[in-house]
C-alpha positions as CSV (number, residue, x, y, z in Angstrom):
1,X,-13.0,18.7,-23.8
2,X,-11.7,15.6,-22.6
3,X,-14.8,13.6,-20.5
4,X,-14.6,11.9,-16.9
5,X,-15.1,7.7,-17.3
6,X,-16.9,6.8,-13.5
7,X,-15.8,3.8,-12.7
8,X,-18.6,1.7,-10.6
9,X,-16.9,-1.3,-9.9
10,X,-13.0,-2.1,-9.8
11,X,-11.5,-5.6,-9.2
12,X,-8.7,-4.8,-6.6
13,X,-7.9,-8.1,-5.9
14,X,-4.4,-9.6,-6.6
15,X,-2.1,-12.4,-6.1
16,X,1.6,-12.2,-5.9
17,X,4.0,-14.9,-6.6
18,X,5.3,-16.1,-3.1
19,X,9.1,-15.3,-4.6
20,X,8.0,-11.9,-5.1
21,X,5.9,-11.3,-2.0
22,X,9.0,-12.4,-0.3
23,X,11.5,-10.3,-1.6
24,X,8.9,-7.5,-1.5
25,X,8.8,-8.1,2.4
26,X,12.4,-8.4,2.9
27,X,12.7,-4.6,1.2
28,X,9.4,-3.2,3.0
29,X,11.3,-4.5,7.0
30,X,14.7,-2.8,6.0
31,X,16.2,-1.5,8.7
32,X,16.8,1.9,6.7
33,X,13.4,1.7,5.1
34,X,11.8,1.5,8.6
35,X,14.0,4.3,9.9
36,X,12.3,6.7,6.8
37,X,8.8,5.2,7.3
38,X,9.2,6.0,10.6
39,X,10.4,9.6,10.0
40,X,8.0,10.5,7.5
41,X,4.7,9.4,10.0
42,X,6.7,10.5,12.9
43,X,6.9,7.5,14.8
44,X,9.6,5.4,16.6
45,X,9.5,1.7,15.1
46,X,6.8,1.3,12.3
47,X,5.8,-2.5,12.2
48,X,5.1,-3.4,8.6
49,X,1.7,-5.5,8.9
50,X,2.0,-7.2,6.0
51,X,-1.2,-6.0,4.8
52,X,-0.7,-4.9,1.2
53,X,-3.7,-3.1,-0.9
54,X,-3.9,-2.0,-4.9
55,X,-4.8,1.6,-4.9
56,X,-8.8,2.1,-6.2
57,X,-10.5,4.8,-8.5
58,X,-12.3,7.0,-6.3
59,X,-16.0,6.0,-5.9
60,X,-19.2,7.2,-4.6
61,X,-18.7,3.6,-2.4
62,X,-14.8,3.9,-1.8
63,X,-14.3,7.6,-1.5
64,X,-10.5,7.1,0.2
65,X,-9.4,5.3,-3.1
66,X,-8.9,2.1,-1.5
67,X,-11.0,-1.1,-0.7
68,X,-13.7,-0.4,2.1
69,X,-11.9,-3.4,4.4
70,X,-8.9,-1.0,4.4
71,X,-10.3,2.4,5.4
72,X,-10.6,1.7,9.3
73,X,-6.5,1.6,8.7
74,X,-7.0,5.0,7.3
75,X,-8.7,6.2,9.9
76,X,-6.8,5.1,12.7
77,X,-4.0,7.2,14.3
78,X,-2.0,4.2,15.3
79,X,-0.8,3.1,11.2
80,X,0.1,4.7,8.4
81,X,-0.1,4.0,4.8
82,X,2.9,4.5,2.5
83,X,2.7,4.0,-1.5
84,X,5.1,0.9,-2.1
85,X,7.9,2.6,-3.9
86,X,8.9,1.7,-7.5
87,X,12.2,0.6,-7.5
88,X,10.9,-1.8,-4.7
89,X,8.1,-2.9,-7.0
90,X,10.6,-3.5,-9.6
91,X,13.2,-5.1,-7.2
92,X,10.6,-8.0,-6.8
93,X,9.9,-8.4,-10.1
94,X,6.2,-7.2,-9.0
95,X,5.0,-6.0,-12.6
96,X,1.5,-6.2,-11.7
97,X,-0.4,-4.5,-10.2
98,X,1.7,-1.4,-11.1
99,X,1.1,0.1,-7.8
100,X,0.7,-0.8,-4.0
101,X,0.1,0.6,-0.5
102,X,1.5,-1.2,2.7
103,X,0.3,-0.6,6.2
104,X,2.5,-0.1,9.2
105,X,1.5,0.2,12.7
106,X,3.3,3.2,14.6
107,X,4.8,2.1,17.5
């Protein structure tokens, strides 16, 4: 039987080349990216907040699988949070992390 590893601590913090976060941007404010963010959450006009977050192991101290600063986005009717899809990730040469969230605001 295979056995759980509990993680207690996880760096999440990253730093993207400014090339990359840039063309990572330009693809997260697409006019028909926006139109299927905004379908999916059921909004009229998401507003990407350029708040990007690695996605966390699930801990007794981060139980939504992201950094603590992030949950009050979580929790809040008035954003969303999508997983940063992987062609995008690849797009901007983004290698690592392997995976992101963004936040948008519904509007």
């Amino acid at each position: 039987m295979a056995r759980l590893k509990i993680v207690n601590q996880f760096d999440s913090s990253f730093t993207l080349d400014p090339e990359a976060k840039a063309a990572l941007f330009e693809l997260l404010t697409q006019e028909n990216f926006l139109a299927q963010v905004g379908q999916a959450v059921k909004c009229d006009r998401p507003e990407f907040t350029q708040l990007l977050f690695q996605p966390i192991p699930y801990t007794e101290a981060a139980p939504k699988g992201m950094p603590v600063e992030y949950e009050k986005y979580h929790e809040s009717p008035d954003y969303a949070i999508i997983n940063v899809p992987p062609n995008f990730m690849f797009k901007a040469k983004i290698f690592q992390p392997s995976r992101l969230c963004a936040i948008y605001r519904k509007r």
